[in-house]
C-alpha positions in Angstrom: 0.0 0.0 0.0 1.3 3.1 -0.7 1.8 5.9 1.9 1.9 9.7 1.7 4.8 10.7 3.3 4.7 13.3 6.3 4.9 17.0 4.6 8.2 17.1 6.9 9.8 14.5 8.6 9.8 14.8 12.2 12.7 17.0 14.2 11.0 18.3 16.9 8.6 17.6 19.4 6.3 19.4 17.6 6.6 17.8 14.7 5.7 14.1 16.5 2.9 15.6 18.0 1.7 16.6 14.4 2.9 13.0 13.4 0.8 11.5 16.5 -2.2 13.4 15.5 -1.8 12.2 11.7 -2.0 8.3 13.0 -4.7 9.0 15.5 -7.2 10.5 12.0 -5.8 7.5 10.3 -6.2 4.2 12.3 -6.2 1.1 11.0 -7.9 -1.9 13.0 -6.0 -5.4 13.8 -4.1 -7.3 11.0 -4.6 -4.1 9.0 -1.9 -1.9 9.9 0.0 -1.9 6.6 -0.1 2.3 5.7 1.2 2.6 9.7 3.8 0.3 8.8 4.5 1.7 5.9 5.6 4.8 7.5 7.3 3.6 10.4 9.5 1.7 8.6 9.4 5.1 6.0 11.2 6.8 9.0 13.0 4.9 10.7 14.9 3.7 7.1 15.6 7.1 6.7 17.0 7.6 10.0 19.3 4.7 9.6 18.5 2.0 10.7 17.8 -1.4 9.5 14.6 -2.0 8.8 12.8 -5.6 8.2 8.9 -5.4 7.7 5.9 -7.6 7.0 7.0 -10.0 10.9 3.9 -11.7 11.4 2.0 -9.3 9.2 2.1 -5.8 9.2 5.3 -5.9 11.9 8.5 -3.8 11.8 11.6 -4.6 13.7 14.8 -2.2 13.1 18.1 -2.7 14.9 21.0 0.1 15.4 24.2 -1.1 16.3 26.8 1.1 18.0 30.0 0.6 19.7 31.5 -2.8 20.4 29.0 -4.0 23.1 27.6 -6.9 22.7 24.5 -6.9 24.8 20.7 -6.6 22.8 18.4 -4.3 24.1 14.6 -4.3 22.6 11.7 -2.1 22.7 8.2 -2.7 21.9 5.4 -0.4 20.5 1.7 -1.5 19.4 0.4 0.1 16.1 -3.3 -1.4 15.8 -6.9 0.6 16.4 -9.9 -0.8 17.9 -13.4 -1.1 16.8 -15.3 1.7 18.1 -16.6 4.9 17.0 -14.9 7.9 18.2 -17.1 10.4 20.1 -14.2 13.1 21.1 -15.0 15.7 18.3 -11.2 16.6 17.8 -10.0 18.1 14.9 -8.0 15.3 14.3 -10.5 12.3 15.0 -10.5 9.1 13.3 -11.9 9.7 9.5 -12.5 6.1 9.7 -16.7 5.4 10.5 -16.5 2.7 13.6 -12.5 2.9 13.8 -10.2 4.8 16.5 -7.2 4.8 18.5 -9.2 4.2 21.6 -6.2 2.7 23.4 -3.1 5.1 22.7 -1.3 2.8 20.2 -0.9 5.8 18.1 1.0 7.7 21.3 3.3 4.6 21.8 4.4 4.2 18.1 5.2 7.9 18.4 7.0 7.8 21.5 9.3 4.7 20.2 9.8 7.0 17.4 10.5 10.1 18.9 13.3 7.5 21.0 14.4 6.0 17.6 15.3 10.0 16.0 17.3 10.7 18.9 19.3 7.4 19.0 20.1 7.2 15.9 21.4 11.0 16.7 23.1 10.6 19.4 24.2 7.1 19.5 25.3 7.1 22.8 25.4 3.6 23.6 27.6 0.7 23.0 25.9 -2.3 21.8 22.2 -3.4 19.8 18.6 -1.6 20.1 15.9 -3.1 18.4 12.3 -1.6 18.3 10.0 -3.6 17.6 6.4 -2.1 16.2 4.0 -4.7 16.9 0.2 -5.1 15.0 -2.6 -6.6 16.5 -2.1 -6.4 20.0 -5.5 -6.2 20.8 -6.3 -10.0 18.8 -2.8 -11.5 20.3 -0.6 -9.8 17.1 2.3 -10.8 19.3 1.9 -15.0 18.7 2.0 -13.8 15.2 5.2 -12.5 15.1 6.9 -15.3 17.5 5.5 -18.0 15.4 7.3 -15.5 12.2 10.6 -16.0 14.1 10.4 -12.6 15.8 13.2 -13.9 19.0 15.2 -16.3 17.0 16.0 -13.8 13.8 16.0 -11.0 16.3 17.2 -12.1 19.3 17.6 -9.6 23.0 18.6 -9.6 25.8 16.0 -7.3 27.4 12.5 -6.5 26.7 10.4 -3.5 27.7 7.2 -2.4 26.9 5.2 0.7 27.9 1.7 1.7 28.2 -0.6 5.2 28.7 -2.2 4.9 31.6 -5.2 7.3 32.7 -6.0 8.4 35.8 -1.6 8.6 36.6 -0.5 12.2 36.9 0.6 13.1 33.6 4.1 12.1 32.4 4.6 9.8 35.4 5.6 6.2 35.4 4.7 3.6 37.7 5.9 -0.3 37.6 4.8 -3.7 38.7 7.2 -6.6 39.8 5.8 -9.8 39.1 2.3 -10.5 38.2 1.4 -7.5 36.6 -1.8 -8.3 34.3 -4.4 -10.7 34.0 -4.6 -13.8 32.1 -8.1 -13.5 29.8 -9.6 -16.2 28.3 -13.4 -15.7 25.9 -15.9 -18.1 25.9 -18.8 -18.9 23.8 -21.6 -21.4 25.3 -24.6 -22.4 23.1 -27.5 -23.7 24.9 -29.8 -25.4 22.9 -33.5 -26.2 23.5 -36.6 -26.6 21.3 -38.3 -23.9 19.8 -42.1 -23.5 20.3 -44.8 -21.0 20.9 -44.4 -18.7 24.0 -48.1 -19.8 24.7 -47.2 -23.5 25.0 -44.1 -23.8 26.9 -44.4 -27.3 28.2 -44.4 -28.3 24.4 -40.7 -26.8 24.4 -37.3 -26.7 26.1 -37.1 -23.1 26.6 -33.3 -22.3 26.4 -33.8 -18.3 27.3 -34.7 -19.9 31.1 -31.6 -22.3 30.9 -29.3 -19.6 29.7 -30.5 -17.1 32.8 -30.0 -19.6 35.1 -26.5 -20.1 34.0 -26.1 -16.5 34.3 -26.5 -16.6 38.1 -25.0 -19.9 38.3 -21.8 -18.9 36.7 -21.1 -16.3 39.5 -20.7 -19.3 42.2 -17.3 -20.5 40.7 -15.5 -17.5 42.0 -17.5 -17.8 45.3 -17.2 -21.5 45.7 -14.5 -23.0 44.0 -11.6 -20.5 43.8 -9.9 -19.5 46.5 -10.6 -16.4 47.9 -6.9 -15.5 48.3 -6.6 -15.3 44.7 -8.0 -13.1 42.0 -10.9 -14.3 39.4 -13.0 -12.6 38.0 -16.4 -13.8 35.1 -18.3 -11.7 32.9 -21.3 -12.7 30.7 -20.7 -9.9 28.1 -23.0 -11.1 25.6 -26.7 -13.0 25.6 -28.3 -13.0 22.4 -31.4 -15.5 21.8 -34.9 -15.1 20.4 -36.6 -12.5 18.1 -40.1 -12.3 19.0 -41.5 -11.9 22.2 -44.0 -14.7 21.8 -41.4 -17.3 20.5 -39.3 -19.5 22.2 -36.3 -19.8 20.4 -34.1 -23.0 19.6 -30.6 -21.7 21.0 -29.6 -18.9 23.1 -25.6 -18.1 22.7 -23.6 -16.6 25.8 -20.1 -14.7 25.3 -18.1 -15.0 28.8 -14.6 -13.1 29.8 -12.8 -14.7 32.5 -9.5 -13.4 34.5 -6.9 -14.6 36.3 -3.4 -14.1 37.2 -2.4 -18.1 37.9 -2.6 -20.7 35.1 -4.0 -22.8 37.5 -6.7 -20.3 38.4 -7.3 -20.2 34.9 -7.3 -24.0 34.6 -10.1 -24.3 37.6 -12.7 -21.6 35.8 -12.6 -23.0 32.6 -13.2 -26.8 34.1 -16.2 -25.5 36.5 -17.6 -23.3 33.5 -17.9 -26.5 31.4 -19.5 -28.5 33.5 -21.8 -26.1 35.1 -22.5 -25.0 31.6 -23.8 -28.6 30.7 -25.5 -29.6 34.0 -27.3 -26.4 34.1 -28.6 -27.0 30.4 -29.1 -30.7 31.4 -31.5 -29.7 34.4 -33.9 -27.8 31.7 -33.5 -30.9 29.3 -31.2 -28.6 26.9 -27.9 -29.5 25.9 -25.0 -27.1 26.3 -21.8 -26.6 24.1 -18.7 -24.8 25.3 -16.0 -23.5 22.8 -13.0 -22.1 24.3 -10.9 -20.0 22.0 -7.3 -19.1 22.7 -6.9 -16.5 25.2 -3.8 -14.5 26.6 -1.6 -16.0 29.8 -0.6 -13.4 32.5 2.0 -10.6 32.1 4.6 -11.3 34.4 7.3 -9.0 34.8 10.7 -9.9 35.9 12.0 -8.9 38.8 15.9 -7.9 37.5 14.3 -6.2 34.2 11.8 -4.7 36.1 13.8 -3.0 39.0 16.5 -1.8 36.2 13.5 0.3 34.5 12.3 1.7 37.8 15.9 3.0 38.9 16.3 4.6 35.4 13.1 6.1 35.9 14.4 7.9 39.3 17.7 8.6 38.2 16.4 10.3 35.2 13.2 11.9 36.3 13.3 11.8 40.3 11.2 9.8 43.0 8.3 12.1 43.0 7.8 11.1 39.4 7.9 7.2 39.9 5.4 4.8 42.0 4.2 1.2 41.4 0.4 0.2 40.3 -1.5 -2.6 42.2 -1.5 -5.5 39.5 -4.4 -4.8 36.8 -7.5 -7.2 36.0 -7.2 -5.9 32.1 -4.6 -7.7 29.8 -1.6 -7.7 27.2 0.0 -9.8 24.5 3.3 -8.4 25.2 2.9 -11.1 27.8 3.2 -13.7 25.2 6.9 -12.2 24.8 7.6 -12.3 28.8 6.5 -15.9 28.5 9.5 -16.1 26.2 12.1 -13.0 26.8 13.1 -11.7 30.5 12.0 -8.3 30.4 9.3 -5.4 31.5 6.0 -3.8 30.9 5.6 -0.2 32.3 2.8 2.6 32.6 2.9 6.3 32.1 0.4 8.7 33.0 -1.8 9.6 30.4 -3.8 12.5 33.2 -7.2 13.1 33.4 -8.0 11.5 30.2 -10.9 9.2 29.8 -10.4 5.6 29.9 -8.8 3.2 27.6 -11.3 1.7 25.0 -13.9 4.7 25.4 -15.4 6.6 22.6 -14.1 9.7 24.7 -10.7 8.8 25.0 -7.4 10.7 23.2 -3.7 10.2 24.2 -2.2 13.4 26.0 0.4 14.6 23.3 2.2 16.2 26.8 3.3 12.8 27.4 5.2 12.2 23.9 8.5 14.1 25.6 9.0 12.4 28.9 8.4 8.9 27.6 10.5 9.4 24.3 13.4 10.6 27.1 12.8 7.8 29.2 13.1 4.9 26.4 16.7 7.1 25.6 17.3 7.2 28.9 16.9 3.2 29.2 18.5 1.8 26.1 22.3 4.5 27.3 22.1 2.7 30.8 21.2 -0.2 29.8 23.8 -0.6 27.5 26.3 1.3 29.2 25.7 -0.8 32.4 26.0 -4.0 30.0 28.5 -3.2 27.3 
């Protein structure tokens, strides 16, 4: 696909913020980010780097070598948008009907760019940087580019990630050792009954009744068979049955979300939601199917990675500008590449923005500065400390 190039390439601040602004008008949803690619790669060629595109798709992954270190350092960006139509009324909102950057993917691809410029500048490090500028995060985009060979053609070290986060003071950055986000598995039960007449019930097997007693039923696993030390959470998202208020329909289809931060945790809901999912069908003489598609594991940061990224955050920015989160119930497929690289996942504030996924939401362009100086500030020590 061909891209239009920026009217300047980006120098200044100013310039990403105008670059930020241009991706935000322009997003382009899971497993189609191949005009973002386009220009990341665009840039980032141009700055010098190498540059190998199309890693599980629409990825980029560029490396900059310099001095004689030998130690890998990589950072990660996501590119893709999200299904949802934009309700902020900017200037620059999506031009895309149902498409936006409700999550700030947009902000992080500029930020790693922004870092990338001034690298490639400066190169004040001795040893390999490679940024990696991941699709699809938000449908597991990051299997896609493992299974492509992403670690063994590129291999690191180190891996860090970072992530806006509302609601943290603006330009701030907080960290989580160790269990950091939940494991999220979907769901999809289909009860099916007999269709009939609403008037004649007993001459049907009324699967709308089945499905809401499920509903309720479904609660009792966190309740009664986890254990209430550990975290587990189960959401019935989506019912959809029937189309007439005087028909019983033949099926009735639930969508569940589940979380976790323990595989076995994980393991336990999924057993109990089976097999309350067919006994509950079975007591209304309906039958019950469960399909379980692939979901995400936990993001587990490690502890070295992890308490390297915090110091450089003090040393760089001071203590009043650093904290630590409480582990989060939402989820992340960097943490398919914690499962397979020692490494960290990070938060800066985003403000008083709305939250992620809302129609309302926009990344704070006061934020492209600090967290462009913070991934330069991690790859020099990092590097330095290693090379």
């Amino acid at each position: 696909m061909k891209v239009t190039p920026p009217l300047t390439a980006p120098n200044d601040i100013a310039d990403f913020i105008a670059l930020r602004q241009r991706l935000h008008a322009a997003p382009e949803l899971s497993r189609e980010e191949f005009a973002t690619s386009a220009l990341v790669a665009e840039l980032l060629t141009g700055w010098g780097y190498e540059v190998v595109t199309g890693i599980g798709g629409a990825g980029v992954v560029a490396t900059l070598t310099a001095g004689a270190g030998e130690r890998i350092i990589g950072l990660r960006a996501d590119m893709d948008a999200l299904p949802i139509t934009e309700a902020t009324g900017l200037d620059y909102a999506s031009r895309k009907p149902g498409v936006m950057h409700a999550c700030g993917h947009d902000g992080h691809t500029t930020i790693l760019l922004a870092a990338a410029k001034q690298l490639a500048e400066t190169r004040n490090f001795s040893g390999t940087v490679r940024l990696i500028f991941q699709p699809a995060e938000e449908v597991g985009g990051a299997v896609e580019m493992i299974e492509d060979g992403l670690f063994e053609r590129f291999p690191v070290d180190a891996l860090f990630g970072m992530h806006n986060w509302p609601g943290v003071p603006e330009g701030e950055f907080r960290f989580i050792d160790g269990p950091a986000m939940a494991a999220v598995d979907w769901i999809i039960i289909t009860i099916k009954g007999k269709g009939g007449h609403g008037a004649m019930p007993h001459e049907a097997v009324d699967p709308i009744v089945a499905a809401s007693s499920l509903v309720l039923a479904l609660q009792s696993i966190v309740s009664r068979n986890i254990d209430p030390l550990e975290t587990a959470v189960i959401t019935v998202g989506m019912l959809h049955g029937g189309s007439m208020p005087n028909v019983i329909p033949d099926s009735v289809e639930l969508q569940l979300n589940t979380r976790a931060f323990t595989e076995a945790v994980r393991d336990r809901i999924r057993e109990r939601i089976k097999l309350l999912a067919e006994a509950q069908a079975a007591s209304f003489g309906a039958v019950a199917e469960v399909v379980h598609p692939p979901g995400f594991p936990a993001l587990f940061n490690h502890h070295d990675e992890t308490a390297f990224a915090r110091q450089t955050a003090i040393k760089h920015f001071g203590e009043g500008k650093v904290g630590a989160l409480k582990p989060l119930l939402v989820s992340e497929d960097f943490a398919f590449m914690l499962q397979r690289q020692k490494g960290s996942y990070l938060f800066v504030g985003n403000g008083a923005s709305a939250d992620l996924h809302s129609p309302r939401y926009d990344f704070n362009d006061a934020i492209i500065a600090p967290a462009a100086k913070y991934w330069l500030a991690l790859v020099e020590d990092y590097l330095a400390a290693n090379g």
